[in-house]
C-alpha positions in Angstrom: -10.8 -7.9 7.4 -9.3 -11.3 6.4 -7.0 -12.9 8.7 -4.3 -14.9 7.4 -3.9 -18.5 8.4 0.2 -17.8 8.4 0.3 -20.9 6.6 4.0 -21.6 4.6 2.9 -20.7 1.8 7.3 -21.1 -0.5 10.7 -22.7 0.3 13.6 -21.9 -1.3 16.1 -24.2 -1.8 19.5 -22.9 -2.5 21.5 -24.3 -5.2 24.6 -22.8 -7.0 22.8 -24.4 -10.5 19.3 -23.5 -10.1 18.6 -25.5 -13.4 20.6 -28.8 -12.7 18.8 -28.6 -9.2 15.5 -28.5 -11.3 16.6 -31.1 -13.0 18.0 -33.0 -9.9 14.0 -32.9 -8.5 12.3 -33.3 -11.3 14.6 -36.6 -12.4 14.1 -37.9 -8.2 10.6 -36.9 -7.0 8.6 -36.2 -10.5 8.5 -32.1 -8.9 7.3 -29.9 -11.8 9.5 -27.4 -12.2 9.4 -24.0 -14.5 11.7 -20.9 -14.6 9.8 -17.7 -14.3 11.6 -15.6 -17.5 10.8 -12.3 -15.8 12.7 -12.7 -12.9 14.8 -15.3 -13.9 14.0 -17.8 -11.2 14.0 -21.7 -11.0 10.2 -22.6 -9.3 8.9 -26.1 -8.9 5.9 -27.5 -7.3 5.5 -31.3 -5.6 2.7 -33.0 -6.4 -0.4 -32.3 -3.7 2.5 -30.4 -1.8 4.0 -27.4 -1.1 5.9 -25.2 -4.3 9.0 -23.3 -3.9 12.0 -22.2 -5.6 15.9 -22.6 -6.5 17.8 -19.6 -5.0 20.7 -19.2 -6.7 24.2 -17.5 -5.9 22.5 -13.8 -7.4 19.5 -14.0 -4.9 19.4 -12.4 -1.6 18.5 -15.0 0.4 21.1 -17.6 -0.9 23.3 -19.6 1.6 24.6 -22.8 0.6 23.4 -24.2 3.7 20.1 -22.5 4.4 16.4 -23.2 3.4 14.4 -20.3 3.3 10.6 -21.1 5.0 7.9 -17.9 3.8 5.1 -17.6 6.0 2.2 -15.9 4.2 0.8 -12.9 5.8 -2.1 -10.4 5.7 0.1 -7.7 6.7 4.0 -7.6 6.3 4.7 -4.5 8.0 2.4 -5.5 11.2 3.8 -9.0 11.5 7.4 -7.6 11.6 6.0 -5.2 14.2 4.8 -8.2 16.2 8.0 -10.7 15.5 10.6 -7.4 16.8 8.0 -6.8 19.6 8.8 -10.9 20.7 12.4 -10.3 20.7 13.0 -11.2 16.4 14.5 -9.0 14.0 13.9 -7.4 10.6 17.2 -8.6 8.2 15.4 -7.6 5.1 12.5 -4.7 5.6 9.6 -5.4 3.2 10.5 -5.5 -0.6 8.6 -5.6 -3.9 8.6 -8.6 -6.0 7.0 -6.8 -9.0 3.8 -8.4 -10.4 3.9 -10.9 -8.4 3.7 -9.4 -4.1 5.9 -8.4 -1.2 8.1 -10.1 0.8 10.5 -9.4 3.9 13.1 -12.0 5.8 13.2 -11.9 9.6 15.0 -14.1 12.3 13.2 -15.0 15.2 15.6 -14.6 18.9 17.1 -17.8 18.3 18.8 -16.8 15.2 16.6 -18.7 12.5 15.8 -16.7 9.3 12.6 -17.1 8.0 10.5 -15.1 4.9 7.7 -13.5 5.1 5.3 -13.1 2.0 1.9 -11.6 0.5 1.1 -12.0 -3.1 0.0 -9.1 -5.0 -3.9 -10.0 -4.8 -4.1 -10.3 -1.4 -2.8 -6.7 -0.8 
């Protein structure tokens, strides 16, 4: 069995113009940045760093005010088990991103919501 490192593996930043916030990173920090036609979704990735995505006003995890941290996982459904088990909660159960993997949003007791994601490979 391989264990996941539950490394952040996605942040979502949320902006009510995913494209002029593309535009916006790309302009400040060089970020690369590409929008995925299939799910229509704004993605960029900083150089040697971490890659993420524009959530805009039609995605579930938008809130003007609210980065979105994913955690990969080996195992959605047992990780939820273990974050509800430590006092967290499930806010959205595990969901299909087709071709592409799962992913669930949980908060942890103080109120923090974080993602939780496994790409289609992996599982």
């Amino acid at each position: 069995m391989v264990v996941t490192e539950h490394s952040i593996s996605h942040i979502e930043i949320p902006a009510a113009n995913p494209n002029e916030a593309g535009t916006f990173y790309h302009d400040v920090f060089d970020w690369q940045t590409a929008t995925n036609q299939e799910h229509n979704y704004v993605k960029f990735q900083a150089a040697g760093g971490l890659g993420g995505g524009f959530a805009g006003p039609g995605e579930p995890t938008y809130k003007p005010d609210r980065l979105m941290v994913y955690i990969q996982t080996d195992d959605i459904d047992t990780t939820l088990a273990k974050i509800e088990a430590h006092g967290g909660k499930t806010v959205l159960p595990k969901t299909e991103i087709p071709h592409v993997g799962w992913w669930a949003i949980f908060s942890d007791p103080a109120g923090n919501h974080l993602g939780l994601f496994i790409r289609r490979s992996e599982k």
